[in-house]
Every structure is written in C-alpha cells, then in structure tokens.
N, C-alpha and C positions, 0 to 999 in steps of 0.2 A: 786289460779287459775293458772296451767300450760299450757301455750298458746305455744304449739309446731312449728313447722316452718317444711315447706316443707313436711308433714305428710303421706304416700305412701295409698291411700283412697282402693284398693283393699282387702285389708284383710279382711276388716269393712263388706264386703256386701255378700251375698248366688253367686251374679253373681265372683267374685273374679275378677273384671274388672275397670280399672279406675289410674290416674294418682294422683299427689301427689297436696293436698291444700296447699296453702301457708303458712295460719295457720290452726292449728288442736288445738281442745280443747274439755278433755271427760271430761263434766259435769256429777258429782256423787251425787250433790243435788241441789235442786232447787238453792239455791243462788249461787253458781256457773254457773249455766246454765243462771241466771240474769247477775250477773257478766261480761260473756262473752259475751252477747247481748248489755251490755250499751258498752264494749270495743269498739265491731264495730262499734256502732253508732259514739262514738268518734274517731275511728279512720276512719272515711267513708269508713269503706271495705265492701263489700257483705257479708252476712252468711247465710250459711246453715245448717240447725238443722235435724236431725233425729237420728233414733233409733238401731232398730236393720237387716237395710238393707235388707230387705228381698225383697222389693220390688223396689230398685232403680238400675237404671245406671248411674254411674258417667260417665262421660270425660273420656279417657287418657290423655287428656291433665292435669285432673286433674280440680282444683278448683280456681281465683285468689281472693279468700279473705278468710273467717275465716269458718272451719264448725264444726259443734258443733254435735259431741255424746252424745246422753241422757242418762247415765246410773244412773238417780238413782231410785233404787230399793226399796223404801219404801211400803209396804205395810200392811194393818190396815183391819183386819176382825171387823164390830160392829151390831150385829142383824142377818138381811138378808144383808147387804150391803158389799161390799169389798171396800177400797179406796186405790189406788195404785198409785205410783209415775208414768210420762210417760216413765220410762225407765223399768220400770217392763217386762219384757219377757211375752208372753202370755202365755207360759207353766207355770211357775210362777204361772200365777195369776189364771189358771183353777185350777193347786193344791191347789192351798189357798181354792181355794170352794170345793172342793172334802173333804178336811180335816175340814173344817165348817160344810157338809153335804149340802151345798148349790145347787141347780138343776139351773141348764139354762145353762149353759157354756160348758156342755157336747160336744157341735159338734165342741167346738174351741182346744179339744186335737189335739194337732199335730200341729197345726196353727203357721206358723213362724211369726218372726216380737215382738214387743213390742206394750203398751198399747198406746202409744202416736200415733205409726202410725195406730193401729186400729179405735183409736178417730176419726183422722185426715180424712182419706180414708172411712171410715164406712164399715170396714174389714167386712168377715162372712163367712162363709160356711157352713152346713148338715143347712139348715133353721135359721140362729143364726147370725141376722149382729147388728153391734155396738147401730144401735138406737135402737135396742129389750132391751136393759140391760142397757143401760147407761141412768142416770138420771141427773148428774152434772158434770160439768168438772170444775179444774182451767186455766186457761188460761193468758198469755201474750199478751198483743196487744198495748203497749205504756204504760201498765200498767199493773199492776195484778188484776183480776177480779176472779167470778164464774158466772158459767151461767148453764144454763137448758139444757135437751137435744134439745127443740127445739130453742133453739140458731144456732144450725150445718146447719139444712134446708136439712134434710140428703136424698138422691137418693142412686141408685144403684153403689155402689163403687163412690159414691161421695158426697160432703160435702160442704156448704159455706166456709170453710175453705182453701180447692183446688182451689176454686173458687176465692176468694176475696185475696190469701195471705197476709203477714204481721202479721200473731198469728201463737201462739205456745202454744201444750199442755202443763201443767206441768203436773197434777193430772187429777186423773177420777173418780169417783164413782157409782159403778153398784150395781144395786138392783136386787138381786136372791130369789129363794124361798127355803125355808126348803121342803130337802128331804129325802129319803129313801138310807144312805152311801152304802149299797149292790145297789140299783139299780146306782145309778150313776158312781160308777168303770162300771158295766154291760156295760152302757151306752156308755163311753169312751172306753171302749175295744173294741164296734164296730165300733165307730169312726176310732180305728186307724189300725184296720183291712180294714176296707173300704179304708182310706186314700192311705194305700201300693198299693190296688189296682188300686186306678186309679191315682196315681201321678208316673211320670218316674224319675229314676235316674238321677241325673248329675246335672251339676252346674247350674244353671237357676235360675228364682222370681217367678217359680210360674205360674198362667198362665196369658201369656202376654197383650191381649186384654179381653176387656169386653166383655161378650157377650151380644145378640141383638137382637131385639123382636121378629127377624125372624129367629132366631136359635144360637145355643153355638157359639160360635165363633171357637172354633175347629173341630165342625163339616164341617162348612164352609171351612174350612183352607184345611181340609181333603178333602173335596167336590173338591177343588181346584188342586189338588194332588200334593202339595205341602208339605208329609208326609217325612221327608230326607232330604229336600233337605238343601243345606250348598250352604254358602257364607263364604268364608276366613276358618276360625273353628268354624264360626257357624253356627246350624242347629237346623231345625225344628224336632222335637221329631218325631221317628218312632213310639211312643207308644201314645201317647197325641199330637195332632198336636197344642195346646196351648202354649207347652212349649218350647221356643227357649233356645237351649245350648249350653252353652260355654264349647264347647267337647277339650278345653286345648290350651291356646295362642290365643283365641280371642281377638277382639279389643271390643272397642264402636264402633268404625265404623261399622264392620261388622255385630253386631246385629242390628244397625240400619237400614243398607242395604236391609237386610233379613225379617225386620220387613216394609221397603218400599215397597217392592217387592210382600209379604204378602196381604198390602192394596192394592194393585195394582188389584191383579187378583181377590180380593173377589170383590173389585169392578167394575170389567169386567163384569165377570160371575155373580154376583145379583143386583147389583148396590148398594151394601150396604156400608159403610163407617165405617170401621171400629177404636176403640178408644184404645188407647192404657191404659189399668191400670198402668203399668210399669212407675215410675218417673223418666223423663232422666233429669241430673242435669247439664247444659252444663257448658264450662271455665269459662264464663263471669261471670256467675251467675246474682242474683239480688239482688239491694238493697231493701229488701223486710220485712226489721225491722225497 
C-alpha cells in the first residue's frame, strides 16, 4: 500500500478542477482499497473513495485527509453474468459483453465513469440505469458483505447509498442476456453516434443537474437564457445548457457560482428546485468510514 502525501486531485477527474489531498492512495485490488480504509480509521482522518471522476468536484483547496482511487480492474464473464471489480471503467465492462455476445448494456457505450460509481449513483442513459442489470454487489460498510440489488433502494440517479453514506462498492455482478454479436455492435454504433450528437465538447461531468418531473433540466436552464453565460471560466454550454465547462483555469468556486445562479432563476421563473447530480467533495471532508 503506497499512501502518497499532498497528491494534486485535478488530473484524476473529466472536470480537471481541484486542489491537492493530503493523502492519496490508488487502490489496485480489493485488499488495498481495505487496507487503506482500516488506515483512516486508525489514523482518524476523512476518506474519500471514488473511481473514475467523471462525475465529481473536488475543492481547490483540495482534500484534509486520505482519498482513495478505485482501480482495480478485475473482471470475470460466467453464463449471462459479468462480475467486475468497482474500478473496472464502464467501457471496459460493455466490451466484456459485447465480446461474450451479451445484450442490455448496449446504451452504456460511451458512458464515462467506473462500475463502482455506476453502482453507487445508479448511473444510466438510452433507457439502461444500474438497477436494470445489476443483481449483486460486494460492499464495505465496517465489514465486507454481499447484497442484492434491492439492498441500494435505487431512484433516479439515486441510491441508499448517497443517501446513507459510510459503504463502498468493491465488486458488482450484472445479469445480461444472450444475444445476436452483429446486432449488438449495431446497437452500440448508434449509441455512440447519438451520444456525439448531443453531448458538447469541453471539460465538464456531464450533465450537471437531474432533471425534473416538470422537464430536463436544460431545457429549463435554456428556458432561463442562461445558454453562455460564464462566471470566472466557467460557463453554461452554448450547445446543452446542462453542461457547465471549465472552458480553462476554472476554479471550484466558480462552477459553483454558476451552478448557484443556475438554481436561482429556474427557480424564479418555475418555482422548481433544482438538484445537483454533480458530487462536490468539499476540504473538510467526512468521516464517513
């Protein structure tokens, strides 16, 4: 186990935004990623676990205690099932089904992020979210366990898990069905024709708020005309008003500004309240192990 110091957290995430943790530690198998969570405990420091940043904001102040990257990569095709470690990449693990012949995973080509934060969040996009596929996970929570899918309690881009913090994915297990290997390339090739189409360039997570009974959230956003507009260097997508970017030397501040300002007018103009999907991970952190 290599417990780094001072660790610069920007590289790590799709936003390229954020300050340095104190300690850094990139778990490459489950007993390291244990490892590093009994540390904190004994050393009472905060930790923060994730994967493959696709969806967070650090600080720039950074992090004060231990945060932990998930990479490890194990994954195991048996039947219809896939079981993959939570550092597995999503890409990753739809090839794994694609080269099985396996169907359901199709709409998660393109999908950034890892399986852990998929579990976690109950990732989805083209109709395809985590509790559609996933049947088991292993888990952390003062111990190591397995549990069902409906252990998570899963909503829309939410999970008991968001909810309740203190667990951590390790593993996951999805149950796919046997299909036709020409139709499923098919499948994925319109996935990621479609994806070019409506995701915009530039450094972002994605899109930043959930959307909401009473409409997308960037159509609202748009509604708002707030399509451009920037705070510091960052800005609301001219193409997807979901997507806030850090158009180069952003802060945290500033997306968060932007993202204040944001809930602001949607909720002027509908009275709607808008939620952020986007994980901001502030200095303090929690002791949440």
């Amino acid at each position: 186990m290599n417990i780094e110091k001072n660790k610069g957290l920007a590289r790590y995430t799709t936003y390229q935004i954020g300050g340095a943790a104190d300690y850094f530690l990139e778990a490459s198998s489950k007993d390291e990623l244990l490892a590093g969570l009994e540390w904190a405990k004994n050393e009472e420091v905060p930790v923060f676990v994730f994967g493959g940043g696709s969806n967070l904001l650090f600080d720039d102040a950074g992090f004060r205690g231990l945060v932990i990257r998930v990479a490890d990569e194990r994954i195991r095709v048996s039947g219809d099932e896939i079981v993959a470690g939570a550092g597995v990449k999503i890409a990753g693990l739809v090839n794994a089904a694609k080269s099985a012949s396996l169907t359901g995973l199709e709409g998660w080509n393109g999908l950034p992020g890892t399986v852990g934060g998929a579990v976690f969040g109950n990732a989805g996009c083209f109709g395809v979210e985590s509790k559609d596929v996933l049947v088991a996970a292993e888990i952390y929570d003062g111990s190591v366990r397995s549990v069902g899918v409906d252990f998570f309690e899963y909503e829309y881009r939410n999970s008991k898990l968001k909810r309740m913090g203190g667990v951590v994915v390790l593993s996951a297990t999805f149950k796919l069905r046997h299909g036709e290997a020409s139709e499923i390339e098919a499948k994925m090739k319109e996935t990621a024709i479609s994806r070019v189409k409506k995701q915009p360039a530039g450094s972002s997570t994605g899109s930043f708020f959930k959307n909401t009974s009473a409409g997308a959230a960037g159509m609202l956003i748009e509604q708002c005309g707030l399509k451009g507009k920037m705070l510091g260097r960052a800005q609301v997508s001219e193409y997807h008003a979901n997507f806030l970017l850090n158009k180069g030397g952003a802060k945290s501040a500033d997306i968060l500004a932007l993202a204040d300002l944001i809930k602001s007018e949607v909720k002027a103009k509908f009275g709607i309240e808008l939620e952020r999907e986007v994980v901001y991970v502030p200095p303090a952190g929690n002791k949440n192990i």
